[in-house]
C-alpha positions as CSV (number, residue, x, y, z in Angstrom):
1,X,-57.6,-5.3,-26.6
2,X,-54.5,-5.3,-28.4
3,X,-54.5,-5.8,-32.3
4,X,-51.8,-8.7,-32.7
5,X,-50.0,-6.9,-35.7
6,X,-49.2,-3.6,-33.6
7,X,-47.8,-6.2,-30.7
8,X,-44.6,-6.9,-32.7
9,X,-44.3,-2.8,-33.1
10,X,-44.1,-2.4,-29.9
11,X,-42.0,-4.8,-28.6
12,X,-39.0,-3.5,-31.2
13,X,-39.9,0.0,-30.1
14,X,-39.2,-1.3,-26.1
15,X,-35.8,-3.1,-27.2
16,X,-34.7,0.2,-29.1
17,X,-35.6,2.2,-26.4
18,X,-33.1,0.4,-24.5
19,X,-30.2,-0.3,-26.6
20,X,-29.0,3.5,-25.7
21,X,-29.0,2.3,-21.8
22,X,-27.0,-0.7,-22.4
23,X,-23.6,1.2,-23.2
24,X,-23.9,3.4,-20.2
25,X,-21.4,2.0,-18.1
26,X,-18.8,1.0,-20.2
27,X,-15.6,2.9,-21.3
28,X,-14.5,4.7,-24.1
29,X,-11.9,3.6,-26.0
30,X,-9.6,6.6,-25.3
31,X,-10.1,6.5,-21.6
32,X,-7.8,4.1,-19.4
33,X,-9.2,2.5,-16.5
34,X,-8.4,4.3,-13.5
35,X,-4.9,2.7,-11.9
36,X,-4.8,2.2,-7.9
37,X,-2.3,3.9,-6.1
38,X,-1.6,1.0,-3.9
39,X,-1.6,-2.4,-4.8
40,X,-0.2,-5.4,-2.5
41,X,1.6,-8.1,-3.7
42,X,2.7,-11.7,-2.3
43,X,6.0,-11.9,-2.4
44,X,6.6,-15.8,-3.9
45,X,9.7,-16.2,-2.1
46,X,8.5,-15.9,1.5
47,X,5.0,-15.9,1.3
48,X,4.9,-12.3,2.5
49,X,3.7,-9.1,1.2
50,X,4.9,-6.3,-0.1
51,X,2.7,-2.7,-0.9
52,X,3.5,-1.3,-4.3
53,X,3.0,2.5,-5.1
54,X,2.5,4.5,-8.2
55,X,5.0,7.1,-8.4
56,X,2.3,9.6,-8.3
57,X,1.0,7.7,-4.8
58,X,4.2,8.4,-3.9
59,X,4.9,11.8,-4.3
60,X,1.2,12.5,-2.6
61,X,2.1,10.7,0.6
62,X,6.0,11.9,0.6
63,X,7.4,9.0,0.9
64,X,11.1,9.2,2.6
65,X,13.8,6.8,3.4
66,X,17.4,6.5,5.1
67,X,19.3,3.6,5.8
68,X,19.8,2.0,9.0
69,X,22.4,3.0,11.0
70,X,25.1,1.3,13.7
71,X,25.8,2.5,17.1
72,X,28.1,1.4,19.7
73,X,26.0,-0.3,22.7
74,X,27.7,-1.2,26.2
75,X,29.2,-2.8,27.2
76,X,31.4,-3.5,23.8
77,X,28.8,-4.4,21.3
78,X,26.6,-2.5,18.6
79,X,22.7,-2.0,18.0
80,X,21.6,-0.8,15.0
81,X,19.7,2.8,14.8
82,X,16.6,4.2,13.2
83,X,14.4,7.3,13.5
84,X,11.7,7.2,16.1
85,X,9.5,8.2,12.9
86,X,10.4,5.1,11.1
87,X,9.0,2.9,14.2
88,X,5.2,1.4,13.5
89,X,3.1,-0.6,16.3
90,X,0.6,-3.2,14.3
91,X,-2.3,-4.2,16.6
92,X,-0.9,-7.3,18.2
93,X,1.5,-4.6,19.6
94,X,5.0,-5.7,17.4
95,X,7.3,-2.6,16.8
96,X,7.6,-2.8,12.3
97,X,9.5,-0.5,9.6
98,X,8.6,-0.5,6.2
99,X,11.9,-1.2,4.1
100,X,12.3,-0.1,0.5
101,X,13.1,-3.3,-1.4
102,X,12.9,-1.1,-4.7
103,X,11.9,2.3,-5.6
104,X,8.5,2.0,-5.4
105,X,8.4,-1.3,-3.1
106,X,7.8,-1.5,0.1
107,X,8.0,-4.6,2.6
108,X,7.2,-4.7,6.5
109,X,9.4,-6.2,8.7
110,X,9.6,-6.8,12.6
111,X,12.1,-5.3,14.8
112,X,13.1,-6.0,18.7
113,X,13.9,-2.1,20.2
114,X,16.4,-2.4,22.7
115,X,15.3,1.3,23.9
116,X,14.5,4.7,22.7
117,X,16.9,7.4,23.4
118,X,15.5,11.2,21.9
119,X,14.7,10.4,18.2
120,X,16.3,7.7,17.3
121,X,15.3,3.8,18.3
122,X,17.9,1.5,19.1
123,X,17.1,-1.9,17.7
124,X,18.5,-5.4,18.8
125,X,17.1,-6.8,15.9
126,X,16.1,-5.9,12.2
127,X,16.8,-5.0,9.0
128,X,20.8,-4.9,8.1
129,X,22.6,-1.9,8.5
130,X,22.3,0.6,5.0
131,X,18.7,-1.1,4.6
132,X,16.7,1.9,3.8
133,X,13.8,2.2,5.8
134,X,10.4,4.7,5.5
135,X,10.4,7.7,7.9
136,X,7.7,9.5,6.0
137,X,4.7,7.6,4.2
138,X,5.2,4.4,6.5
139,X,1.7,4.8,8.2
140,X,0.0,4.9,4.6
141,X,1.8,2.3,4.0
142,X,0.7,0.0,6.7
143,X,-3.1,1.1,5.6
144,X,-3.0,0.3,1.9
145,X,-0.8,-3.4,3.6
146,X,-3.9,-4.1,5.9
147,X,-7.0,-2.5,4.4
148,X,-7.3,0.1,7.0
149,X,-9.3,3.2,6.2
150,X,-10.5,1.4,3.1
151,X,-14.4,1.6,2.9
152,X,-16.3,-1.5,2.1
C-alpha cells in the first residue's frame, strides 16, 4: 500500500519525466521548415492550375523551353510547330504542353496535332506562336500537377 504523502512525489516525478518528450518534434528556431519543390496553384482567373517550382526544383529536373513556332501548311494556310518532346498524353488521351507563364510557372494547356512529321508536331490548335513551351521537365511537371508518383 501506497503512503499518501509519497503519491504526490511521484506523480511530479512522472510529469518531469516527460516534459523532455514533449519538445521532440518541434523545430528549432534556426531551422526553416523544409520548402516543397512543387507547389500547385489555382489560377483565379480561369479556375485552372498552374505548378510552381523552386528554382532549385528547377535546375534538378532541367527544365527547358522554346517558343512555338509557324509553318506553312497546304494548301495556303499555316499550323503552328512544336518539338515532339514538348507533346504530353493525360489519361483521357488529350495531346497537352506545359507553357511557361513566368519563370518558374508553368500552366497545361490542350492542343489539337494536325500530324507528326520527324520531331516536330504540327498543331491545328494551341498556344500562340512565341509562347514558350517545356521540352525538358514537362513530364515532372504533369506529376507534381496531378499527384502522380506522390506516396500517400
Amino acid at each position: 500500500m501506497m503512503r499518501p504523502a509519497l503519491l504526490p512525489t511521484l506523480t511530479i516525478a512522472a510529469l518531469a519525466a516527460l516534459v523532455p518528450l514533449a519538445g521532440c518534434n518541434t523545430a528549432k528556431p534556426d531551422e526553416a521548415a523544409p520548402v516543397a519543390p512543387a507547389r500547385v496553384e489555382t489560377v483565379a482567373a480561369t479556375g485552372g492550375e498552374q505548378v510552381v517550382l523552386t528554382a532549385q526544383a528547377a535546375k534538378r529536373i532541367g527544365v527547358e523551353t522554346v517558343p512555338v513556332g509557324e509553318a506553312e501548311h497546304p494548301p495556303g494556310g499555316t499550323v503552328r510547330v512544336v518539338p515532339y518532346s514538348a507533346i504530353l498524353y493525360d489519361a483521357d488521351g488529350q495531346s497537352r504542353v506545359y507553357v511557361a507563364v513566368d519563370p518558374l510557372t508553368f500552366q497545361s494547356r490542350t492542343v489539337t496535332v494536325d500530324s507528326i512529321a520527324g520531331d516536330r508536331v504540327l498543331l491545328t490548335d494551341g498556344p500562340p506562336v512565341g509562347t514558350a513551351v517545356v521540352t525538358q521537365g514537362a513530364n515532372e511537371l504533369f506529376g507534381a500537377e496531378t499527384g502522380i508518383g506522390e506516396f500517400e
